[in-house]
N, C-alpha and C positions, 0 to 999 in steps of 0.2 A: 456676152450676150447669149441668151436662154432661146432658140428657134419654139415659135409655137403657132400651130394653125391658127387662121383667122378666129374658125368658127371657135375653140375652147379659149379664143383673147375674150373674145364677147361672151362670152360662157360666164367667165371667169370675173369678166367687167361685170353684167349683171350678178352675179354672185356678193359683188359686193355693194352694188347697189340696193339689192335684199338686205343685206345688214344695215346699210343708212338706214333704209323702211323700219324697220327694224326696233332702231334704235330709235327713233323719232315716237314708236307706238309703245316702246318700252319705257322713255324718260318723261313721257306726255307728260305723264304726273307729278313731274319735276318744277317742269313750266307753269303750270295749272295750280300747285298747292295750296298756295294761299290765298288766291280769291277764291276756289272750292270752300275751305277749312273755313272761309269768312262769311262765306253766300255773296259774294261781291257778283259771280257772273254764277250761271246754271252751270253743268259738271260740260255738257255740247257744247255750248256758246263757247264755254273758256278754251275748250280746243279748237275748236274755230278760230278765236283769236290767238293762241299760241302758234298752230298753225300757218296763222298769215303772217306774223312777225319771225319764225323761222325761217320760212323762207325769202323774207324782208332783208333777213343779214347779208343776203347776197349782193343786193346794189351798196350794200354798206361797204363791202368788203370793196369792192370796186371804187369806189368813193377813198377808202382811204385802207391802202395795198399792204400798209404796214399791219393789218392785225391780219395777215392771213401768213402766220409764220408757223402756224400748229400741223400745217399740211408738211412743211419741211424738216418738221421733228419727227412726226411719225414716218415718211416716206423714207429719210436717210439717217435722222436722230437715232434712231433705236436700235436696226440692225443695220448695219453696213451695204450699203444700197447696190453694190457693186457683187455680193454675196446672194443677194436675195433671186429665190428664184420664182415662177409659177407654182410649183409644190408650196414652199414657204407661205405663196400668200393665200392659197387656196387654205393651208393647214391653219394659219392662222383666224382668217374666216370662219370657218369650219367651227372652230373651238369657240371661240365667241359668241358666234350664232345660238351655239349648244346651250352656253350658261344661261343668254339672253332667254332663249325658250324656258328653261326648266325656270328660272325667279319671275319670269311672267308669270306662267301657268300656276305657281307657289303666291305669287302677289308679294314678292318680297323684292322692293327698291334696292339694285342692286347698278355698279355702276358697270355702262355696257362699253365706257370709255376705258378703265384697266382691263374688262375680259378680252377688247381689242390688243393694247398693248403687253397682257398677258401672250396671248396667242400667237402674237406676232415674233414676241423674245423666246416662247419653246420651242415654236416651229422654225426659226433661227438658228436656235442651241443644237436641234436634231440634225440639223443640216450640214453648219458650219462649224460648230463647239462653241466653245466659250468667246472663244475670239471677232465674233462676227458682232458679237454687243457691240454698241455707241453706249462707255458708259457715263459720258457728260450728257446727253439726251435722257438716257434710263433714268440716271441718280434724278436728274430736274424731277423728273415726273415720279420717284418715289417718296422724293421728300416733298411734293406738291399734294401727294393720298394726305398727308396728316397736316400739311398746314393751311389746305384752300379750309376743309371744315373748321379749323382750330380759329383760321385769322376772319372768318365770313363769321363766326359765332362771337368774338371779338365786334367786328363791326357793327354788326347788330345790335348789339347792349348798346354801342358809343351811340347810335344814330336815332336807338329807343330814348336815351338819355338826353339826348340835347335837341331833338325835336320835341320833349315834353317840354326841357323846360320852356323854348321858345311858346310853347302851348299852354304855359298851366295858365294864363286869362283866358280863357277861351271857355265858352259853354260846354256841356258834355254834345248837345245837337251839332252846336257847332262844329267842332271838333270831328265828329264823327263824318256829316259833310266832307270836311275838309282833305280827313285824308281817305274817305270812299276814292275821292277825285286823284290822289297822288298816289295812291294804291294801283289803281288802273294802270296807269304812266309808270310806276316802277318796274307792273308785270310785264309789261310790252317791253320795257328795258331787258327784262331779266330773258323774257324770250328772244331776243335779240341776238343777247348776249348766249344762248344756251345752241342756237341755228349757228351761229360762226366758229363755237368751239367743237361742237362735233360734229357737223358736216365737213368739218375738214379734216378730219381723223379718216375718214372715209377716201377725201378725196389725195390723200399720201397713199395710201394704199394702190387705189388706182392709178396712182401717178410713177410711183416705182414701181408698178406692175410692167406700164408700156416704158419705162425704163431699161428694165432687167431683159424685154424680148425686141427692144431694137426699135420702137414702134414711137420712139419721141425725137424730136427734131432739136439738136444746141443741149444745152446745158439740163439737168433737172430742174425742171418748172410744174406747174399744174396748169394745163389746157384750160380756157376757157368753158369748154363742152363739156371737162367732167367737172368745173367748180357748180355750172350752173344743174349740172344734171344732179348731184349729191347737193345741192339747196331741195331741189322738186322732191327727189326722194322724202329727207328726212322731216318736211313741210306734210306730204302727203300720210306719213307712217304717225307723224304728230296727231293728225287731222282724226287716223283712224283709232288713234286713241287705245292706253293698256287698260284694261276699266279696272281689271283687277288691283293694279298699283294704283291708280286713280283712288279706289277706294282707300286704300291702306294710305295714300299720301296726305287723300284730303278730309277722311274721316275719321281715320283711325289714331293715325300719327301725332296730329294734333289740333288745339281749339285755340283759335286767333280770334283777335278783334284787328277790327282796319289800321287802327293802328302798329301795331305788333306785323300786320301782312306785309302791311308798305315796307318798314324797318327789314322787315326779313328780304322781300324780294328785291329793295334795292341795296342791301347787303351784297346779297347772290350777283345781281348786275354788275357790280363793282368788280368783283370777284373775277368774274367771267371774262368782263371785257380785259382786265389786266393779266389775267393769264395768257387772251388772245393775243394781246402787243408782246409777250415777252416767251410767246412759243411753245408755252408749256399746256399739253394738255391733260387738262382735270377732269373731274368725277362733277357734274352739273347734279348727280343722287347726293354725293358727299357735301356739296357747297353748297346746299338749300336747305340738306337738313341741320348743318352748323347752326346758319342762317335762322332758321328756326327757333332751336334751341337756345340761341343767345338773345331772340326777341324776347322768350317766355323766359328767362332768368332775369333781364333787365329788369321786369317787373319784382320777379320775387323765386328767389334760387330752388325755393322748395316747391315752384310749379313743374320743375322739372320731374322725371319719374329717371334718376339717372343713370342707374341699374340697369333700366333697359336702354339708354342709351347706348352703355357698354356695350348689350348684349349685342346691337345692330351693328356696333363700328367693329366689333370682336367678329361678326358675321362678314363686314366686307373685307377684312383681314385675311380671313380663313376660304372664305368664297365656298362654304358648305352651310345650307342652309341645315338646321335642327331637323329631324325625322320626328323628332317629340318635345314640341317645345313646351314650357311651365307653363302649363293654366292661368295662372297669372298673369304672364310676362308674354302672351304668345302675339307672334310676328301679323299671323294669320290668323287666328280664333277669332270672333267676336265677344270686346271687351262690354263690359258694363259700362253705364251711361256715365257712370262717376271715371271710368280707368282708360286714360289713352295712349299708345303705343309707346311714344315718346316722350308725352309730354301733356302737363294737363293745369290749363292756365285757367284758375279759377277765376 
């Protein structure tokens, strides 16, 4: 057990409640992209509703206690909870925060779920050494970076595919109706699903926080005051919206029709909520843009622009964004009417 004044626990508590914020105004545009990219809702509205379904996942969570298992992969999964101390989580914070600012300020969709568990495994390593890893928790969540986008871009094409064909009778108005209506209902899933996966990344943190300094009662659990307080957070950091990734998710990235939005966002839902029941937490930037990119290839493989897909997933790889990126291909420049980020579904 790690003694530490009241005032630097709450210090420290908010600290990381700043990051839920955070990351709620950093991934807005995660929640948001395809009704944005569609004009289904205005760029406010749609956080507005993102918003209120972020923090919606929390009676969810209550409701049914098994998807809240992401909080006990990051709080004891990763570094050894017993090891970790105040410095640890303060360093970890710290470093996250950092990335989070700098790809905001850049507009470049970045995930603020590994610069957490990034930060958390250095400030670990600096601590403890190598030995303080969980590496049954790490490997989950490393092999989880390549397959939430690979299996959501996967899903996508299946759900493009067999929601057509159940469709091809159908008017083009028709049609378009139909799934404006199931588009809504998926986004509200997908944000759902997007409030239970990483408000609770937050709320491990806080949770082996009052851990590690003595300040938890019985076993490692997560209090009811900090599940509900990291729901408020990352509801409110949603609300205030990244406008910058906003842009780059819902304008730039790419061009949807409602049907292609639905396919994508309940791809992404699927996603999400199955990572929640199985503890692992993912990248909600990596698992939309899959999602995405497997809407626009179900159509037709050569709407993709794939090159720069590369370029983005070779960026969350590396976690250094370009200093001069190609005119062409740039993350952040404004593209021509004909050229979009990632993808451009004629």
């Amino acid at each position: 057990m790690h003694e530490l004044a009241f005032p630097l626990l709450v210090g420290l508590i908010l600290i990381a409640l700043a990051f839920d914020f955070l990351n709620g105004l950093h991934d807005a545009a995660n929640a948001i992209a395809t009704v944005v990219a569609t004009r289904l809702l205005k760029p406010v509205t749609a956080v507005a509703f993102a918003a209120f379904f972020n923090f919606a996942a929390y009676f969810l969570s209550l409701a049914v206690p098994e998807l809240h298992k992401v909080a006990d992969t990051i709080g004891k999964g990763i570094i050894d909870k017993d090891l970790v101390t105040p410095a640890v989580v303060f360093g970890a914070l710290v470093g996250a925060m950092f990335w989070n600012v700098v790809t905001w300020l850049k507009g470049i969709p970045s995930s603020s779920s590994h610069a957490l568990v990034g930060g958390l495994v250095g400030a670990g390593v600096a601590h403890a050494g190598m030995t303080g890893i969980q590496w049954n928790g790490l490997n989950k969540t490393l092999i989880a970076i390549v397959l939430s986008p690979t299996l959501g871009m996967i899903l996508a094409m299946i759900i493009m595919l067999v929601t057509s064909w159940f469709g091809r009778n159908a008017t083009a108005a028709g049609a378009d109706r139909a799934f404006r209506f199931l588009h809504l209902g998926s986004s509200a899933m997908y944000s759902l699903g997007h409030g239970l996966n990483d408000a609770q990344k937050t709320m491990g943190i806080i949770a082996v926080l009052l851990y590690s300094t003595g300040n938890m009662q019985g076993e490692f659990h997560v209090p009811h005051w900090v599940a509900l307080s990291c729901y408020v957070a990352i509801g409110l950091g949603t609300l205030s919206g990244g406008w910058k990734i906003i842009e780059t998710m819902g304008t730039r990235i790419t061009k949807l029709d409602q049907h292609q939005g639905f396919s994508a966002s309940l791809g992404g839902s699927v996603m999400l909520f199955s990572a929640s029941w199985l503890g692992i937490p993912v990248s909600t930037t990596h698992t939309i843009t899959g999602c995405v990119i497997g809407a626009g290839a179900a159509r037709r493989a050569s709407a993709v622009r794939w090159q720069v897909a590369g370029n983005v997933m070779t960026a969350w790889v590396i976690t250094i964004p370009h200093r001069r990126p190609s005119p062409r291909f740039s993350i952040t420049s404004r593209p021509s009417s004909r050229v979009s980020a990632v993808t451009e579904l004629q």
